[in-house]
C-alpha positions as CSV (number, residue, x, y, z in Angstrom):
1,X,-55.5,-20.5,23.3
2,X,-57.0,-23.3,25.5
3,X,-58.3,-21.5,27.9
4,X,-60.7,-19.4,25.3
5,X,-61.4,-22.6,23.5
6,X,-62.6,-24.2,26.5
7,X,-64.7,-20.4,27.6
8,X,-66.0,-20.7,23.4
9,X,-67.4,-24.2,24.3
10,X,-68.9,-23.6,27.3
11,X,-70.4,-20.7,25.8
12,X,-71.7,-22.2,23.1
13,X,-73.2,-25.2,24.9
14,X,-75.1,-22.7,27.2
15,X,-76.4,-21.0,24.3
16,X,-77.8,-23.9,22.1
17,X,-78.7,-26.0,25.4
18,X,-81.2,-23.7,27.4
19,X,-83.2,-22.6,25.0
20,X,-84.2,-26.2,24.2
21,X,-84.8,-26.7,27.9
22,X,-86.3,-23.8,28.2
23,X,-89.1,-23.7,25.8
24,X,-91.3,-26.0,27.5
25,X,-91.2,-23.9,30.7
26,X,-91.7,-20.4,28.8
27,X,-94.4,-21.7,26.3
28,X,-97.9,-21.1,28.4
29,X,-96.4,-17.4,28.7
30,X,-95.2,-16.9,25.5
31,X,-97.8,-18.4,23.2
32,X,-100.2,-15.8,25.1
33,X,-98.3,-13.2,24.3
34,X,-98.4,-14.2,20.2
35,X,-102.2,-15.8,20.2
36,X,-101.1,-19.2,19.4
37,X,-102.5,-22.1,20.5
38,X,-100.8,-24.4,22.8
39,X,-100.6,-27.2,20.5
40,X,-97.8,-25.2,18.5
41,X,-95.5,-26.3,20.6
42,X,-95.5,-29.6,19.2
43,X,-94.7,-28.0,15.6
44,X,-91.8,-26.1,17.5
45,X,-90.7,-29.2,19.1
46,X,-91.0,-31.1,15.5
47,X,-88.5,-28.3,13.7
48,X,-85.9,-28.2,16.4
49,X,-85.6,-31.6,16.3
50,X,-85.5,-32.0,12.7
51,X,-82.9,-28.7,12.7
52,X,-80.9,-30.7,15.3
53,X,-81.0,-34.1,13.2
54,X,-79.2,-31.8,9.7
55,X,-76.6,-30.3,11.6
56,X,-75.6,-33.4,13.5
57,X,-75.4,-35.0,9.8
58,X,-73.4,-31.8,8.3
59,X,-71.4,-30.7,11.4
60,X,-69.1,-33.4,10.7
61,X,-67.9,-31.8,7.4
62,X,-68.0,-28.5,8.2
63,X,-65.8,-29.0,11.2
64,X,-63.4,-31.1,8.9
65,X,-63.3,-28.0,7.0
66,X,-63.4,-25.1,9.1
67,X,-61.8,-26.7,11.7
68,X,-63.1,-27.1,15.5
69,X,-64.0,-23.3,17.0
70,X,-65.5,-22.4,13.9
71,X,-69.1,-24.1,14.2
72,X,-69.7,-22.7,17.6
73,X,-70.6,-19.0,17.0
74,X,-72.8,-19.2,14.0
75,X,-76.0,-21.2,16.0
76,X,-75.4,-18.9,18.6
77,X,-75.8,-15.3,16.7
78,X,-78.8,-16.8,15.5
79,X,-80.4,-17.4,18.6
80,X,-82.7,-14.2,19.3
81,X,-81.6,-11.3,20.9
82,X,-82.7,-10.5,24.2
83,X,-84.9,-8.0,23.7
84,X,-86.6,-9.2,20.4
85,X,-90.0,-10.3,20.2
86,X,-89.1,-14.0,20.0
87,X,-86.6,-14.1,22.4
88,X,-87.9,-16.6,25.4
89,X,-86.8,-13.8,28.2
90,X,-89.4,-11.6,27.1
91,X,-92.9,-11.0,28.6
C-alpha cells in the first residue's frame, strides 16, 4: 500500500508539474500550429493560475472527504492525451 501511494504521487506530481513547465518552451511551436498569436500565452498563463488558486482553496475539503489518493487521478485524466490536438507533445 505504501509503495503505490508513494508511485501515485510521483505520478501525479509529474503529470500536473511539466506541463506547467512546459508550456513556455512548447508555445512558439504550438501556437503556429493553431494560428494564434503569441500573446495568448499570457491568457493561458492567466487561467492556469487562476485554475491552480481554486483547487488549492477546495483541495483541502475534498481531501478531508475523499481521503488522500483520491485527488490525484482526476487532474491527471484530464490532462490531454498524447496524441490529441492539444496535447503539448504534438507537432
Amino acid at each position: 500500500m505504501r509503495r503505490s501511494f508513494v508511485v501515485l504521487t510521483l505520478a501525479s506530481f509529474v503529470a500536473l508539474g511539466v506541463p506547467d513547465g512546459m508550456i513556455g518552451t512548447a508555445w512558439p511551436s504550438m501556437r503556429q500550429t493553431i494560428g494564434a498569436p503569441i500573446g495568448d500565452l499570457g491568457l493561458i498563463l492567466l487561467a492556469a493560475t487562476a485554475g491552480a488558486a481554486v483547487v488549492s482553496a477546495c483541495v483541502g475539503a475534498l481531501i478531508r472527504r475523499l481521503g488522500v489518493p483520491a485527488p490525484y487521478p482526476g487532474p491527471a485524466a484530464l490532462w490531454p492525451q498524447p496524441g490529441s490536438r492539444w496535447h503539448p507533445g504534438c507537432g
